[in-house]
CHARMM-style PDB file with segment names, atoms N, HN, CA, C and O in Angstrom:
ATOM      1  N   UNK     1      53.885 221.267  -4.832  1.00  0.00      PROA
ATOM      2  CA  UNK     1      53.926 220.014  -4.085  1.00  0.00      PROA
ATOM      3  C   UNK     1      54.511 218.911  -4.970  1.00  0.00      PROA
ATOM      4  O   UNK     1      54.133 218.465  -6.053  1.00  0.00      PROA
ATOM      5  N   UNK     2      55.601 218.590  -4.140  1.00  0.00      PROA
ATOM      6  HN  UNK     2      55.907 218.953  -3.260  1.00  0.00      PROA
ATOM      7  CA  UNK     2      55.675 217.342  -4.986  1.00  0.00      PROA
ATOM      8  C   UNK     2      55.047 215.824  -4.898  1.00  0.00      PROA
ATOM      9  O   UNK     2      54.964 215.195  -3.843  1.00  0.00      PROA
ATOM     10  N   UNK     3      54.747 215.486  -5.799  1.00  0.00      PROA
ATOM     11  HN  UNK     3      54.815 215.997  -6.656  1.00  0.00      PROA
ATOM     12  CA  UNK     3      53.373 214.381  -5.939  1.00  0.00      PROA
ATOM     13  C   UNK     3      54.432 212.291  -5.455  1.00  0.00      PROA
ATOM     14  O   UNK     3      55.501 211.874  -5.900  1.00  0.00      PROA
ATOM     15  N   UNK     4      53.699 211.785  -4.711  1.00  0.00      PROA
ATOM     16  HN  UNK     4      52.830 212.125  -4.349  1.00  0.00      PROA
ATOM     17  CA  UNK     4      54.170 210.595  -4.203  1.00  0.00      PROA
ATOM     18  C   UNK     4      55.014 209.359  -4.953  1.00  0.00      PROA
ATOM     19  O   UNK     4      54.607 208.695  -5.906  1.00  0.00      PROA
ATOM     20  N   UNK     5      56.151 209.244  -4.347  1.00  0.00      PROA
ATOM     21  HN  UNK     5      56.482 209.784  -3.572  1.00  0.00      PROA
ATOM     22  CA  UNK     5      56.661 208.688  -5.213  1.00  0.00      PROA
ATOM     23  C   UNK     5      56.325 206.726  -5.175  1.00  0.00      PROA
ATOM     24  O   UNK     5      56.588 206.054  -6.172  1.00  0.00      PROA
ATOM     25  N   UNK     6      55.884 206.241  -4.210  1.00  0.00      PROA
ATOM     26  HN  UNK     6      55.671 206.787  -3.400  1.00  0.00      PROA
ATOM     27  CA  UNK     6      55.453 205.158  -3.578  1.00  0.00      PROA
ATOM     28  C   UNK     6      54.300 204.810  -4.667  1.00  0.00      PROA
ATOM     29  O   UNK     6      53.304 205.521  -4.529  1.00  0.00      PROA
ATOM     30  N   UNK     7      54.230 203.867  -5.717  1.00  0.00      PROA
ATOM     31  HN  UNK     7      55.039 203.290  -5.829  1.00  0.00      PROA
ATOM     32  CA  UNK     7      53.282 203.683  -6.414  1.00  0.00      PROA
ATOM     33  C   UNK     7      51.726 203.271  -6.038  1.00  0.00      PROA
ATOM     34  O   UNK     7      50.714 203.527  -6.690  1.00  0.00      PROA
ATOM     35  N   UNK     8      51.841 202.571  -4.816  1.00  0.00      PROA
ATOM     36  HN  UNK     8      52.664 202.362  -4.287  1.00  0.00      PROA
ATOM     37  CA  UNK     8      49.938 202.943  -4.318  1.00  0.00      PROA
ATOM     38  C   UNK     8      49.660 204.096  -3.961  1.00  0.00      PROA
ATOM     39  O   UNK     8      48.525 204.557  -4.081  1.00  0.00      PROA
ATOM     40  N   UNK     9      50.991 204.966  -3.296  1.00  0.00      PROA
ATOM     41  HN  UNK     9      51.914 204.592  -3.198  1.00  0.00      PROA
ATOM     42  CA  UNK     9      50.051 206.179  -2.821  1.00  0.00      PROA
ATOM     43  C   UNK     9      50.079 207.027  -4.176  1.00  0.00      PROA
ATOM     44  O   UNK     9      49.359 207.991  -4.436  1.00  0.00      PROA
ATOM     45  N   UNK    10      50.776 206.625  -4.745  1.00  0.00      PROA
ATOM     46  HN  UNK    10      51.360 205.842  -4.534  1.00  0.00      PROA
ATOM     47  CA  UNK    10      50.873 207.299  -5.980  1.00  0.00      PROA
ATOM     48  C   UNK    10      49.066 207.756  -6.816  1.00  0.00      PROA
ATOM     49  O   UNK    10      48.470 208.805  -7.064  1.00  0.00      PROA
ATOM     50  N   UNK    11      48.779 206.233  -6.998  1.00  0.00      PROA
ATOM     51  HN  UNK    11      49.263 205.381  -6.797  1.00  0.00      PROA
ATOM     52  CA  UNK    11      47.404 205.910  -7.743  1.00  0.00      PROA
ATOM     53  C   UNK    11      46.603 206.180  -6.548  1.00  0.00      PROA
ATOM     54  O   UNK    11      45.473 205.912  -6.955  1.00  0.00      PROA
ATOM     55  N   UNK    12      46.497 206.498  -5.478  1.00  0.00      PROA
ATOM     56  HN  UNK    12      47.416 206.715  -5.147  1.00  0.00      PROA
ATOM     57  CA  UNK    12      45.403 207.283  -4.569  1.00  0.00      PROA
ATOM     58  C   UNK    12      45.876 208.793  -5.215  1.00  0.00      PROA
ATOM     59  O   UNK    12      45.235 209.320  -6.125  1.00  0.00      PROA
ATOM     60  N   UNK    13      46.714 209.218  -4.799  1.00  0.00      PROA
ATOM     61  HN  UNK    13      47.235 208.791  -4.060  1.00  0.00      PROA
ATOM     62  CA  UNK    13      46.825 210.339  -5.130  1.00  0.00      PROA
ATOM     63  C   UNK    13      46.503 211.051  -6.412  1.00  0.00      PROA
ATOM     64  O   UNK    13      46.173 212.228  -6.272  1.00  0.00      PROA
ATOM     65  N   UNK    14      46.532 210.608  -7.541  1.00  0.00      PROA
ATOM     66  HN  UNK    14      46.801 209.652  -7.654  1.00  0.00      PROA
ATOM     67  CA  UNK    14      46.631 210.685  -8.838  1.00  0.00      PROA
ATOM     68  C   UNK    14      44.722 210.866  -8.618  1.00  0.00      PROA
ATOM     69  O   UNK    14      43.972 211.841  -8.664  1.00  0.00      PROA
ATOM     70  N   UNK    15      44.523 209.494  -8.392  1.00  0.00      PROA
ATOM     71  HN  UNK    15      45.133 208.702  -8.354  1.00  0.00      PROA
ATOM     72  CA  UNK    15      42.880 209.232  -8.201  1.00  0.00      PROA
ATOM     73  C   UNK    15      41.980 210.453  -7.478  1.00  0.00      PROA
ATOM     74  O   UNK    15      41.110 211.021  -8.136  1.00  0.00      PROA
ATOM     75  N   UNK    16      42.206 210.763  -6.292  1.00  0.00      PROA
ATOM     76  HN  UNK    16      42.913 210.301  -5.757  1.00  0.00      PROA
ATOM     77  CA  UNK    16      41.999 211.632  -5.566  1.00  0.00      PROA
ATOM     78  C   UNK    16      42.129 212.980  -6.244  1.00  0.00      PROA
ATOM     79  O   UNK    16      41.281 213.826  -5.961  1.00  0.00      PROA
ATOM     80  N   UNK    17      43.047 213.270  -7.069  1.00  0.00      PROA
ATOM     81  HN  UNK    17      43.736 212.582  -7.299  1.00  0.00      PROA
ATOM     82  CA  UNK    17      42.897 214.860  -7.642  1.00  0.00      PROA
ATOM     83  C   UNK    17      41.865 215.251  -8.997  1.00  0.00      PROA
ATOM     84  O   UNK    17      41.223 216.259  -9.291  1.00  0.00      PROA
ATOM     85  N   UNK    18      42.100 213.658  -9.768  1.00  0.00      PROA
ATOM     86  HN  UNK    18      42.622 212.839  -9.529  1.00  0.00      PROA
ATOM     87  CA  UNK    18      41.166 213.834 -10.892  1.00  0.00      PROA
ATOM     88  C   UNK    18      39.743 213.588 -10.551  1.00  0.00      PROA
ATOM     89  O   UNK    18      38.912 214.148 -11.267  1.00  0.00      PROA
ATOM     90  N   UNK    19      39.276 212.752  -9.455  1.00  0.00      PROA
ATOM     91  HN  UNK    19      39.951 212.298  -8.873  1.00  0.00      PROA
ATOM     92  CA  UNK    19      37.983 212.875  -9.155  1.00  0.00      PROA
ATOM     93  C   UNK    19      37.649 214.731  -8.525  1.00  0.00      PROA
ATOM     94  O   UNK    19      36.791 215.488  -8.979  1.00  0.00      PROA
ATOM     95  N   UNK    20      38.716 215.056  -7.306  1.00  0.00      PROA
ATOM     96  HN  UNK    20      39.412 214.441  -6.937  1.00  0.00      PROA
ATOM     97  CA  UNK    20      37.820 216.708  -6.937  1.00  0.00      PROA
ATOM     98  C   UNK    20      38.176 218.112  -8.322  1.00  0.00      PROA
ATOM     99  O   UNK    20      37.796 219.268  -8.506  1.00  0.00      PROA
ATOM    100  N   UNK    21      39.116 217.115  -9.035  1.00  0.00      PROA
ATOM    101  HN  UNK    21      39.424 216.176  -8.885  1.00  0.00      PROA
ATOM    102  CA  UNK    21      38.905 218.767  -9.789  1.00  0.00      PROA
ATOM    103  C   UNK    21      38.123 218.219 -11.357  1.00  0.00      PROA
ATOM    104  O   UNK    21      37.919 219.068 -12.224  1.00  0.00      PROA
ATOM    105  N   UNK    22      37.814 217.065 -11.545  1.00  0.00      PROA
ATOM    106  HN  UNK    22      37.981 216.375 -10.840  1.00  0.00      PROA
ATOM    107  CA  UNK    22      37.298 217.078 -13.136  1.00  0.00      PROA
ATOM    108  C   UNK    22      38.260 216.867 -14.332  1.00  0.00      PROA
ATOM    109  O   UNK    22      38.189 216.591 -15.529  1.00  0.00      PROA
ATOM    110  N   UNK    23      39.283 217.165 -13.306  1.00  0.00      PROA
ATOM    111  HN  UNK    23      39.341 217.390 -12.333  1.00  0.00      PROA
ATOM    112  CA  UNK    23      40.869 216.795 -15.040  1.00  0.00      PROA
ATOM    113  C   UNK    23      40.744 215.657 -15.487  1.00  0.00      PROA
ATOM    114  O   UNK    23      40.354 214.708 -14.807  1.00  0.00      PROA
ATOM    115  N   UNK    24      41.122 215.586 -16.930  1.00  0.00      PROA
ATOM    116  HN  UNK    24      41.439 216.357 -17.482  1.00  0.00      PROA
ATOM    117  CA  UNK    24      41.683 214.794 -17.419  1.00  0.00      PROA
ATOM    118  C   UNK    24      42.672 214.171 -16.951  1.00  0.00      PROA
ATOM    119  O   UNK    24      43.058 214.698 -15.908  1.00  0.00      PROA
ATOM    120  N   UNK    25      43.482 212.947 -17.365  1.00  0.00      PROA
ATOM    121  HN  UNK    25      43.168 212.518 -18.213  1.00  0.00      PROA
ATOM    122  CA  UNK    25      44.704 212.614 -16.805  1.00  0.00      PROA
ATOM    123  C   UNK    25      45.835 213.409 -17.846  1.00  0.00      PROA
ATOM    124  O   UNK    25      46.845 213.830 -17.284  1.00  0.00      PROA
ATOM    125  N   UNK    26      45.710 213.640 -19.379  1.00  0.00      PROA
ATOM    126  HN  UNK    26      44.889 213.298 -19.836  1.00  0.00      PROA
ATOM    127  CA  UNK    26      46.517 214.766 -19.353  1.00  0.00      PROA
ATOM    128  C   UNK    26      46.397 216.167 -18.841  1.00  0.00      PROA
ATOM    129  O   UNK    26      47.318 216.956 -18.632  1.00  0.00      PROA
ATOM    130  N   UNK    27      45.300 216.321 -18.696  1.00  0.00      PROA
ATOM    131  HN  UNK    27      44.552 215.680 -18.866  1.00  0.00      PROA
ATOM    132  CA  UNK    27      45.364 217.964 -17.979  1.00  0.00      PROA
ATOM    133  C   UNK    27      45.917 217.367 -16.479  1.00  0.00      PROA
ATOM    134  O   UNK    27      47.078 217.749 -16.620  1.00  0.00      PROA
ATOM    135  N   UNK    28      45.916 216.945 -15.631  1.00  0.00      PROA
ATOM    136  HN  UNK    28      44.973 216.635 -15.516  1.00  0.00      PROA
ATOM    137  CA  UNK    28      46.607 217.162 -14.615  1.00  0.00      PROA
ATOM    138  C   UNK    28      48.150 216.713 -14.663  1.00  0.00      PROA
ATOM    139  O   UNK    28      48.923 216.917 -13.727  1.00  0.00      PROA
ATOM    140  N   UNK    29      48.482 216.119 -15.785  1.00  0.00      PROA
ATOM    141  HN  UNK    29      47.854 215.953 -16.545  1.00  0.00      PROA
ATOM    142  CA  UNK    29      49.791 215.849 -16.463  1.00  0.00      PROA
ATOM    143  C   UNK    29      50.464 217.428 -16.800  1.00  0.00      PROA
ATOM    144  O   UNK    29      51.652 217.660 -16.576  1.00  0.00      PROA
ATOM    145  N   UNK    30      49.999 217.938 -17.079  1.00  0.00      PROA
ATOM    146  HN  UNK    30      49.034 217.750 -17.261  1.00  0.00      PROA
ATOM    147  CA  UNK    30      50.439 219.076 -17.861  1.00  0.00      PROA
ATOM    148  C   UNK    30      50.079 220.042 -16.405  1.00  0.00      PROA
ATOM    149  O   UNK    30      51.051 220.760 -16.169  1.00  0.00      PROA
ATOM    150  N   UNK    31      48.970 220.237 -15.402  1.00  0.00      PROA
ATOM    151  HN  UNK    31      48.180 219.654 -15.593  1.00  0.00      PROA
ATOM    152  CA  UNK    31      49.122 221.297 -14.287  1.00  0.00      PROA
ATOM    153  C   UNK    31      50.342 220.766 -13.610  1.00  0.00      PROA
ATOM    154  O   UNK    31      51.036 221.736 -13.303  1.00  0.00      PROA
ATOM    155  N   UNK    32      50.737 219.980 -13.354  1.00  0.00      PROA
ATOM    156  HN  UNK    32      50.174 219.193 -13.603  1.00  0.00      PROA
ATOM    157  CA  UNK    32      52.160 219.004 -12.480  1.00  0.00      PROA
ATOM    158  C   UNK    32      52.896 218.946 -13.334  1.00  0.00      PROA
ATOM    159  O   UNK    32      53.653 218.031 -13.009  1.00  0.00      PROA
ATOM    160  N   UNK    33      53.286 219.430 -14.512  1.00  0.00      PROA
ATOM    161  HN  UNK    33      52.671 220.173 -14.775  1.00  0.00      PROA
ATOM    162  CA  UNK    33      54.443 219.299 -15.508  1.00  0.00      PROA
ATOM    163  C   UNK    33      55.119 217.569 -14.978  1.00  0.00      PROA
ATOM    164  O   UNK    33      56.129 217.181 -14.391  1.00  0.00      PROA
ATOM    165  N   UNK    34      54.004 216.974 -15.530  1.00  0.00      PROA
ATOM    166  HN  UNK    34      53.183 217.290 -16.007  1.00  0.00      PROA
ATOM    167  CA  UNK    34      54.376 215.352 -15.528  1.00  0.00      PROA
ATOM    168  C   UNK    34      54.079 214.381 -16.712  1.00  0.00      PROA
ATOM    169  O   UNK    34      52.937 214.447 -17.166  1.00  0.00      PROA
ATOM    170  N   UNK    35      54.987 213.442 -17.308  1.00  0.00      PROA
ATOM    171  HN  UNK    35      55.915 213.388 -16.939  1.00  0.00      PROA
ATOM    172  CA  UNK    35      55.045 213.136 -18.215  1.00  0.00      PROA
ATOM    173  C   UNK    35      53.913 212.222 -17.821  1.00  0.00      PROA
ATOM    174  O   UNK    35      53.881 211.644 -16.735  1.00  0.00      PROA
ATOM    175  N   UNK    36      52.760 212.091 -18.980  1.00  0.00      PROA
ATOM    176  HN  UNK    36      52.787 212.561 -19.862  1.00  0.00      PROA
ATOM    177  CA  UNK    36      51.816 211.088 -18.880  1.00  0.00      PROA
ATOM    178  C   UNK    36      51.961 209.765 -19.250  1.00  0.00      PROA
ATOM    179  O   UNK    36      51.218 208.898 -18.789  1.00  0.00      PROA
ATOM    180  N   UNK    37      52.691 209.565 -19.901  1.00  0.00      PROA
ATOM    181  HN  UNK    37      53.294 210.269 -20.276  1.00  0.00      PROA
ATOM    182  CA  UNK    37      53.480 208.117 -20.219  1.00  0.00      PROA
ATOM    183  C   UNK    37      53.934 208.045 -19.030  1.00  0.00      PROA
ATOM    184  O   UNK    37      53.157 207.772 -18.115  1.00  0.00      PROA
ATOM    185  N   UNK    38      55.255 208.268 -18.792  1.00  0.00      PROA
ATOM    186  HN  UNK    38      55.886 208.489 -19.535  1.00  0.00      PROA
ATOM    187  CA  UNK    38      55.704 207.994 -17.509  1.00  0.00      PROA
ATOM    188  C   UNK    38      54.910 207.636 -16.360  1.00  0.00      PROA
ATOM    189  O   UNK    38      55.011 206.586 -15.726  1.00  0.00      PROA
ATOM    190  N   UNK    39      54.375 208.274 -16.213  1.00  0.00      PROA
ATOM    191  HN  UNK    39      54.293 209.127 -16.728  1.00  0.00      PROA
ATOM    192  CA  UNK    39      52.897 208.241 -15.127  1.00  0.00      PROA
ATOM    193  C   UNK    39      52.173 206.906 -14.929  1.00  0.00      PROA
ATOM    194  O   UNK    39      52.082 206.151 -13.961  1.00  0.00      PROA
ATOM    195  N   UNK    40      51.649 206.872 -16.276  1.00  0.00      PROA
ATOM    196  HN  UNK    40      51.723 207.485 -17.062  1.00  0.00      PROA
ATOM    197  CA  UNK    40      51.072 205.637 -16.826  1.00  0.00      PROA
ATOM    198  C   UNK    40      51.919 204.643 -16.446  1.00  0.00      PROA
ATOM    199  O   UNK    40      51.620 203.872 -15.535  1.00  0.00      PROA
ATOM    200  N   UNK    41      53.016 204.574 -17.088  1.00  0.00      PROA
ATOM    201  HN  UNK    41      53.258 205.200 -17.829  1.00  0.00      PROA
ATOM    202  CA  UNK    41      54.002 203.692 -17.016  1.00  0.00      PROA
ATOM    203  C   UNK    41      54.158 202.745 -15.563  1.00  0.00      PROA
ATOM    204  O   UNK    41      54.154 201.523 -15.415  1.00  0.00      PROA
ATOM    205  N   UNK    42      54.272 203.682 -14.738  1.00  0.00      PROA
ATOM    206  HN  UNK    42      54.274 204.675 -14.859  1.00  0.00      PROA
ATOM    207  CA  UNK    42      54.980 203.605 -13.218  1.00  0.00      PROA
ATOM    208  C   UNK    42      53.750 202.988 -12.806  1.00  0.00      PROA
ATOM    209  O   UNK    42      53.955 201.866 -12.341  1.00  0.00      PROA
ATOM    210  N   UNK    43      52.559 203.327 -12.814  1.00  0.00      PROA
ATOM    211  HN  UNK    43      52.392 204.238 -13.192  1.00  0.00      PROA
ATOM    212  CA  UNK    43      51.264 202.904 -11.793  1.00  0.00      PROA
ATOM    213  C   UNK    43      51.185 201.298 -12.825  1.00  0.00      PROA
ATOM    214  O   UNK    43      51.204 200.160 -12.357  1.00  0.00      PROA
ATOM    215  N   UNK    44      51.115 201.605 -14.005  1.00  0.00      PROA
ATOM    216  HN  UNK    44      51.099 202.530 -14.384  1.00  0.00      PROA
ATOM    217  CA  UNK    44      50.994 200.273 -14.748  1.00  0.00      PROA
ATOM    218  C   UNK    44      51.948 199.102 -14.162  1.00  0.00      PROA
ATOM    219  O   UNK    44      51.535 197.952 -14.011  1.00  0.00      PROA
ATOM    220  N   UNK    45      53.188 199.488 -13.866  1.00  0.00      PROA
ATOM    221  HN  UNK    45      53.523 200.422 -13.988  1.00  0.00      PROA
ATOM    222  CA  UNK    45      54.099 198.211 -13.052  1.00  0.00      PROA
ATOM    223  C   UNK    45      53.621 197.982 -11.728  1.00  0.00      PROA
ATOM    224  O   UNK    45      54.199 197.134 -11.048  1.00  0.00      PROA
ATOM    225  N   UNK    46      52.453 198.742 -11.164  1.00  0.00      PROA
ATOM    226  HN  UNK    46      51.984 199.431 -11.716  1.00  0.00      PROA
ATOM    227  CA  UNK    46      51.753 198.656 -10.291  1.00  0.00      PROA
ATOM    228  C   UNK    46      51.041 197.708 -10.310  1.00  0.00      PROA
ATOM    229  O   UNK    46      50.999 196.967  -9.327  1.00  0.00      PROA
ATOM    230  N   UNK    47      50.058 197.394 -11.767  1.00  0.00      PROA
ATOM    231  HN  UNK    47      50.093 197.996 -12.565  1.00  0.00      PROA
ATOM    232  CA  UNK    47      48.860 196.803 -11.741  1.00  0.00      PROA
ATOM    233  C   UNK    47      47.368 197.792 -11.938  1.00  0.00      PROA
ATOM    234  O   UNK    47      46.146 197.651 -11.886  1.00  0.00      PROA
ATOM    235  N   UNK    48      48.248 198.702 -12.157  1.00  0.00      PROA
ATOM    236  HN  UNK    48      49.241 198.817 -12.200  1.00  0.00      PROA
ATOM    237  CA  UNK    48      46.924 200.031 -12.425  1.00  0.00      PROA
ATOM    238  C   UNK    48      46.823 200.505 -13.804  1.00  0.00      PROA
ATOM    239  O   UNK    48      47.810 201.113 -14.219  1.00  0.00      PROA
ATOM    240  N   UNK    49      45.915 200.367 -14.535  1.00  0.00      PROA
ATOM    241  HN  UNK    49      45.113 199.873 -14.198  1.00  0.00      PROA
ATOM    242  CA  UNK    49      45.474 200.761 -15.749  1.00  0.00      PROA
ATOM    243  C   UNK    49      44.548 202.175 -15.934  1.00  0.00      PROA
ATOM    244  O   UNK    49      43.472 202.093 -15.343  1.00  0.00      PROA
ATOM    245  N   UNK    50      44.724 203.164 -16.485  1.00  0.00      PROA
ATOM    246  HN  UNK    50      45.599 203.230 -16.965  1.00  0.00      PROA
ATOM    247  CA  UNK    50      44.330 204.341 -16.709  1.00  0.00      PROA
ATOM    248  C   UNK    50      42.525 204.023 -17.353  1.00  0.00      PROA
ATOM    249  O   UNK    50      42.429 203.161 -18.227  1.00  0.00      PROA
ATOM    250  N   UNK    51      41.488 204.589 -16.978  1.00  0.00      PROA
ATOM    251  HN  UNK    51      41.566 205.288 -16.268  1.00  0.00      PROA
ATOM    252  CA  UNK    51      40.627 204.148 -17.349  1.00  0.00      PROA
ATOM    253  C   UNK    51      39.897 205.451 -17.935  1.00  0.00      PROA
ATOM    254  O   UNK    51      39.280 206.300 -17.291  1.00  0.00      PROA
ATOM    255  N   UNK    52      40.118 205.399 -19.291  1.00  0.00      PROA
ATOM    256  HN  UNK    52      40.619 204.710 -19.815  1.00  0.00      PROA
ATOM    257  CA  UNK    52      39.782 207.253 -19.810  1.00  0.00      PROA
ATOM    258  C   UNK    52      38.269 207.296 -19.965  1.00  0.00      PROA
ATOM    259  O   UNK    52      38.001 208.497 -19.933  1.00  0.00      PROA
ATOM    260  N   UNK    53      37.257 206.677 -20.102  1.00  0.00      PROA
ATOM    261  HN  UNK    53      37.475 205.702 -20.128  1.00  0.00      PROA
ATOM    262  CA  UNK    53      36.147 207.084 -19.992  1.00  0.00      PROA
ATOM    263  C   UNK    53      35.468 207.100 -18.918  1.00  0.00      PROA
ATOM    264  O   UNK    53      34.314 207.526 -18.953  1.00  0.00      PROA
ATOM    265  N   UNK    54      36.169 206.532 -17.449  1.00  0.00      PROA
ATOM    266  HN  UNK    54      37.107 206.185 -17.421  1.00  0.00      PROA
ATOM    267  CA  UNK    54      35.599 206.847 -15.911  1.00  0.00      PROA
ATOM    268  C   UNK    54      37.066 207.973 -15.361  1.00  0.00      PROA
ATOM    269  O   UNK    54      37.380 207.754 -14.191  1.00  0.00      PROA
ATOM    270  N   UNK    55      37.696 208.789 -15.884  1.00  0.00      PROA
ATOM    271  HN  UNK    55      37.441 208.967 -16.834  1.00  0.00      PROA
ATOM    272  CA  UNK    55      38.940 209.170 -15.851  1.00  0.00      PROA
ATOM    273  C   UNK    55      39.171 208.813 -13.991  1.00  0.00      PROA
ATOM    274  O   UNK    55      38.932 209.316 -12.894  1.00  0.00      PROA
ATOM    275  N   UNK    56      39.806 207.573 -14.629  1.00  0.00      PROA
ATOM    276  HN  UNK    56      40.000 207.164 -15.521  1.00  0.00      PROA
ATOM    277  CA  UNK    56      40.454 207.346 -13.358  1.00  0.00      PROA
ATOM    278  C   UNK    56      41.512 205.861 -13.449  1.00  0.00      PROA
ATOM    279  O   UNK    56      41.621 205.316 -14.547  1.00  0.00      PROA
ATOM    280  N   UNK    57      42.064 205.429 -12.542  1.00  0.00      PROA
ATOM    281  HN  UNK    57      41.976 205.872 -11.650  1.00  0.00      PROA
ATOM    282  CA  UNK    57      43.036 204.378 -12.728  1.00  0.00      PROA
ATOM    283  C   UNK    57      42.365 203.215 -11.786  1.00  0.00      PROA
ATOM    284  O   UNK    57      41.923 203.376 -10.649  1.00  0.00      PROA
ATOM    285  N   UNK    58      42.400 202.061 -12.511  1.00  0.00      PROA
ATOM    286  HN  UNK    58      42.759 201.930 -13.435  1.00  0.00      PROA
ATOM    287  CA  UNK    58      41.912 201.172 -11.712  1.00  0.00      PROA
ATOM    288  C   UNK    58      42.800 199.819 -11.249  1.00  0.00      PROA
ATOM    289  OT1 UNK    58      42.308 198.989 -10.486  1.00  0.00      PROA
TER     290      UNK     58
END
């Protein structure tokens, strides 16, 4: 599947997989062969910040 390119649905989406499976944001970086910078990057011009000890983006 390829994952949303629209940066809110993006950070639902992103959000939504690391809450039902438990990943990390690099482990689901690495199951999606997706650069985690990049990632970061893109939701960050969003207004979304990666939040590693609730692993999730807020």
């Amino acid at each position: 599947m390829q994952i949303p390119n629209d940066p809110f649905i993006l950070f639902s989406y992103v959000n939504t997989q690391l809450r039902d499976s438990g990943m990390t944001l690099a482990e689901f970086c690495a199951e999606h062969e997706l650069d985690a910078d990049a990632l970061t990057e893109k939701l960050a011009a969003a207004g979304f910040r990666y939040d590693e000890a609730q692993r999730r983006f807020r």
